[in-house]
C-alpha positions in Angstrom: 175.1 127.3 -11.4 172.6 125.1 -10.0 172.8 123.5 -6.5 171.1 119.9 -5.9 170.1 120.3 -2.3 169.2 116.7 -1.7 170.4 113.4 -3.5 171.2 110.1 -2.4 174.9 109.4 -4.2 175.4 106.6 -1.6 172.3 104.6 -3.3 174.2 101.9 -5.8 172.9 102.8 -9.0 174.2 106.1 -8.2 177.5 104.8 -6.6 178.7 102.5 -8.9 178.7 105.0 -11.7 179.7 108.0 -9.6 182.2 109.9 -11.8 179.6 109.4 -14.6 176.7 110.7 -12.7 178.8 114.1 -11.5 180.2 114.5 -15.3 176.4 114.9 -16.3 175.4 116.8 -14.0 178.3 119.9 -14.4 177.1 119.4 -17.8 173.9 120.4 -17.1 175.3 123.2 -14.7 174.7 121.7 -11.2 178.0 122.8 -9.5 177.5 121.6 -6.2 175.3 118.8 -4.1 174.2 117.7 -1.1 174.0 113.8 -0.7 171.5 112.9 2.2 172.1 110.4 5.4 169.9 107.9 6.1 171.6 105.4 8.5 174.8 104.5 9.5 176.0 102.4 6.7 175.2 105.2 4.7 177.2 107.9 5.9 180.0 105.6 5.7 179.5 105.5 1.7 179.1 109.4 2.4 182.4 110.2 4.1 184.3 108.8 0.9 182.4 110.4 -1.1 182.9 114.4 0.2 186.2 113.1 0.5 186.8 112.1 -3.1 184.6 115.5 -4.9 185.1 118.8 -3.6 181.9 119.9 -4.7 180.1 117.6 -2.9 178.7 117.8 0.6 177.1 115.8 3.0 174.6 115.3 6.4 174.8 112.9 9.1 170.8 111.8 10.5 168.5 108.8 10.8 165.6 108.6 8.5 162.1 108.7 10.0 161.6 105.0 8.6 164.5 103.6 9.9 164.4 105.2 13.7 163.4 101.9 15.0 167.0 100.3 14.2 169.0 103.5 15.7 167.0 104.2 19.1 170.6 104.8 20.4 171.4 107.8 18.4 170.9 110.7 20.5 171.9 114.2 20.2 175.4 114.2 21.6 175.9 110.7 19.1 175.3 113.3 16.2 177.2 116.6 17.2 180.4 114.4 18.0 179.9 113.1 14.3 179.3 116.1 13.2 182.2 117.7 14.9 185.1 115.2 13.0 183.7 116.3 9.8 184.0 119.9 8.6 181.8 118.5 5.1 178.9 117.8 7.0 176.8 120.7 6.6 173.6 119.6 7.7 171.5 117.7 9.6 168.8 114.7 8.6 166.9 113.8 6.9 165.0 113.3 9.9 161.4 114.1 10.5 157.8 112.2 10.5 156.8 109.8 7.8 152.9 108.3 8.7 151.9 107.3 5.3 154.4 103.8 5.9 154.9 104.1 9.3 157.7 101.9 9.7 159.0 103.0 12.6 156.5 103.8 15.3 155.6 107.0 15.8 157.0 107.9 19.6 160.1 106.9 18.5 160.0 108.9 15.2 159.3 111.9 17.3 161.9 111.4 19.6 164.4 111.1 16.7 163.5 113.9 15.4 163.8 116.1 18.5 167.3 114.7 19.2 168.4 115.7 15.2 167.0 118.9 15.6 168.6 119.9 19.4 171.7 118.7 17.6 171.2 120.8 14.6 170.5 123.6 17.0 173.8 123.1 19.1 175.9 122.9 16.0 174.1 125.8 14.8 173.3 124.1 11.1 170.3 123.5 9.2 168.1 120.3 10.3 167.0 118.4 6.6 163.1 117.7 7.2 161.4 114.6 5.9 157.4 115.2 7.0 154.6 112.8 4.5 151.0 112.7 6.4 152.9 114.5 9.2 152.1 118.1 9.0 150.3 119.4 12.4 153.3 116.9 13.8 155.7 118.3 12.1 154.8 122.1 12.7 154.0 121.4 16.5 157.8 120.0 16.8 159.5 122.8 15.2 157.9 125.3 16.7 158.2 123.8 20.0 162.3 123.6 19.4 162.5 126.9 17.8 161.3 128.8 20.9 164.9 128.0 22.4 167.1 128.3 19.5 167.9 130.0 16.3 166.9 126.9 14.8 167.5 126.6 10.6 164.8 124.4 9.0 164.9 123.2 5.7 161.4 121.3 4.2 163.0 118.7 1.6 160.6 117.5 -1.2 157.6 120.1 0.2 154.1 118.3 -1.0 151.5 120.0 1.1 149.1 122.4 1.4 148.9 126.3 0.9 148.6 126.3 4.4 151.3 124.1 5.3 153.4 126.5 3.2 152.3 129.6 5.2 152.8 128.1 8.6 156.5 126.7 7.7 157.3 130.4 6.3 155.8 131.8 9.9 158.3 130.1 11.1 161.5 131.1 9.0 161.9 127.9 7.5 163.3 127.1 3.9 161.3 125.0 1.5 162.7 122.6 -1.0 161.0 121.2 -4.2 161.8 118.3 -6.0 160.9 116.9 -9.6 157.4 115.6 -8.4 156.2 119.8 -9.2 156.8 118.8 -12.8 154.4 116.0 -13.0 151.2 116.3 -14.5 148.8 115.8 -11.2 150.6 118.3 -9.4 147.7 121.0 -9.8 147.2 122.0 -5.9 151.4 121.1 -5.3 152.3 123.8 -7.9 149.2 126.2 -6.8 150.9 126.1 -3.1 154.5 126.7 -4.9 153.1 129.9 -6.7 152.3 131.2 -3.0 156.0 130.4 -1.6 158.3 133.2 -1.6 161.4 132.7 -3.9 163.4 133.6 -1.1 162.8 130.6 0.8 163.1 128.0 -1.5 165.4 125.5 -2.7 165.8 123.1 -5.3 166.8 119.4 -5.0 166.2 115.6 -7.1 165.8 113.3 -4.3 167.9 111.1 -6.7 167.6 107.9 -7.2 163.8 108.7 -6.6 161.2 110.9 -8.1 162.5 111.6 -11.5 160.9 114.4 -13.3 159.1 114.6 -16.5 160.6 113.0 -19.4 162.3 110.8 -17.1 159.7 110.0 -15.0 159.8 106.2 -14.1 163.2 106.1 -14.4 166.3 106.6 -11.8 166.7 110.0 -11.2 169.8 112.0 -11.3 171.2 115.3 -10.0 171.4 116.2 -13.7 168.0 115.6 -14.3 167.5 119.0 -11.9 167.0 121.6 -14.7 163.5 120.5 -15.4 162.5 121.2 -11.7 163.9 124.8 -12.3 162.1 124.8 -15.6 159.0 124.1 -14.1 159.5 126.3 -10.7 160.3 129.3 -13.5 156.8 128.6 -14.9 155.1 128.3 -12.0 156.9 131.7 -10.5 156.7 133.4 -13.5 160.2 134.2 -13.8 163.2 133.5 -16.0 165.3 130.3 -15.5 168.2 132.5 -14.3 166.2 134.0 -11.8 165.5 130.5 -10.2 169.1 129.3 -10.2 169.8 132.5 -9.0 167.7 132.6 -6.2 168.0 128.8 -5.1 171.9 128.9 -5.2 172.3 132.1 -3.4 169.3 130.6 -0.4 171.5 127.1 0.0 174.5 128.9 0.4 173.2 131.4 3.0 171.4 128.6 4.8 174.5 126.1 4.8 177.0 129.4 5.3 179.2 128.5 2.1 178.9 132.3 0.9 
C-alpha cells in the first residue's frame, strides 16, 4: 500500500469533496496520508480532518511564504500544539522559499530554526520546503543537527545531484513528487537515479503539481501511482519495490511501524 507523504486535504477543492477524494485514492491503493500545515487556519481544517479518517495524519508549521503573518510562533507555540494532538506526526512545512520571497528572508530563517528546535524537542520529523534555497537550507540543518538527533524530511526534492548528496550526508529523507514525471525533468530524474531508495519517499503535493496525464489539472492523493511508476523507471526496479520501500521509510521516519 502506498503512503502520500504530503497533500493539502484542507485546500477546498480537496475539502469539499473529501470522502470522494479518499474513496479514489484506497482505490488506487494509497492507505494512508499526510495532509500538510501551512498556517493557522489551516490546521484548524486539519484537526477535523485526522479526527474524522483514521488513516489520515497531520503536521502543525508555518509555511516559508507566510512567516511574515506568524512572527509570533516560536518553538514552545509549536510543541504545546503538538503536545494536545497525538495525530500530529510531523513538523512543517517550513523551510526557505527565495524564488517568491514573500516573506523576507530573516524572518524565513528564523521560522525555520524555531520549527526545527521544535521538531527536535518533540523528537519528530521537521517537513522541509527549500526552492532557490539550497546552501541556506543545508547551512541550517546542519547547524541544528549538531545538537540533536534531528529527522529531516526534503518534500518535493528539485535540485541538484549535489544537493542530493549533501542532504544524504546528513541523514535526511527525500521526498519526490509528480513534477519527476514531467517531460523536462532530465537533470531532476538524473539526481533521483543517484538517491538511495532507502531515503526516499513519495508524496502529490495535492492540489498542486499533478503528474502526467493529469498535468494542468488539480491533483489528488490518487493521482500518486504515476510518481511511483515513474520513480520504478528511473530506479530500475519493479513498482512493488517502490511502494515497498517508500511505505516502509515513512513509517520508520514518522514511528507508525
Amino acid at each position: 500500500m502506498i503512503i502520500d507523504s504530503h497533500c493539502h486535504l484542507d485546500y477546498p477543492n480537496l475539502y469539499e469533496q473529501l470522502d470522494k477524494v479518499i474513496e479514489r485514492a484506497e482505490a488506487n491503493k494509497v492507505s494512508k496520508m499526510l495532509t500538510i500545515c501551512t498556517t493557522l487556519d489551516s490546521f484548524e481544517t486539519i484537526r477535523t480532518i485526522i479526527k474524522k479518517y483514521n488513516n489520515i495524519f497531520g503536521t502543525f508549521g508555518i509555511h516559508p511564504h507566510e512567516t511574515k503573518n506568524f512572527k509570533h510562533i516560536n518553538s514552545k507555540f509549536i510543541t504545546e500544539i503538538k503536545k494536545k494532538n497525538d495525530k500530529i506526526i510531523g513538523i512543517g512545512e517550513t523551510g526557505l522559499d527565495y524564488y517568491y520571497n514573500h516573506s523576507d528572508k530573516l524572518i524565513q530563517k528564523k521560522s525555520f530554526i524555531e520549527h526545527i528546535r521544535a521538531a527536535a524537542e518533540l523528537n519528530i520529523p521537521v517537513i522541509v520546503h527549500s526552492r532557490n534555497a539550497e546552501n541556506d537550507t543545508l547551512e541550517i540543518i546542519k547547524n541544528e543537527k549538531k545538537n540533536s538527533n534531528l529527522k529531516v524530511l526534503i518534500h518535493c526534492f528539485t535540485g541538484s545531484k549535489e544537493f542530493a548528496k549533501k542532504l544524504i550526508d546528513l541523514n535526511c529523507f527525500i521526498s519526490l513528487s509528480g513534477i519527476i514525471t514531467f517531460k523536462k525533468s532530465i537533470d531532476l530524474c538524473e539526481a533521483v537515479s543517484t538517491i538511495p531508495v532507502e531515503n526516499l519517499l513519495v508524496e502529490t503535493d495535492s492540489p498542486y503539481l499533478s503528474p502526467n496525464p493529469y498535468r494542468g489539472k488539480p491533483n489528488e492523493p490518487s493521482y500518486i501511482v504515476h510518481t511511483v511508476k515513474k520513480l520504478a523507471e528511473i530506479k530500475n526496479v519493479s513498482k512493488e519495490s517502490i511502494i515497498d520501500y517508500t511505505t516502509n521509510n515513512f513509517k520508520k521516519l514518522f514511528s507508525l511501524i
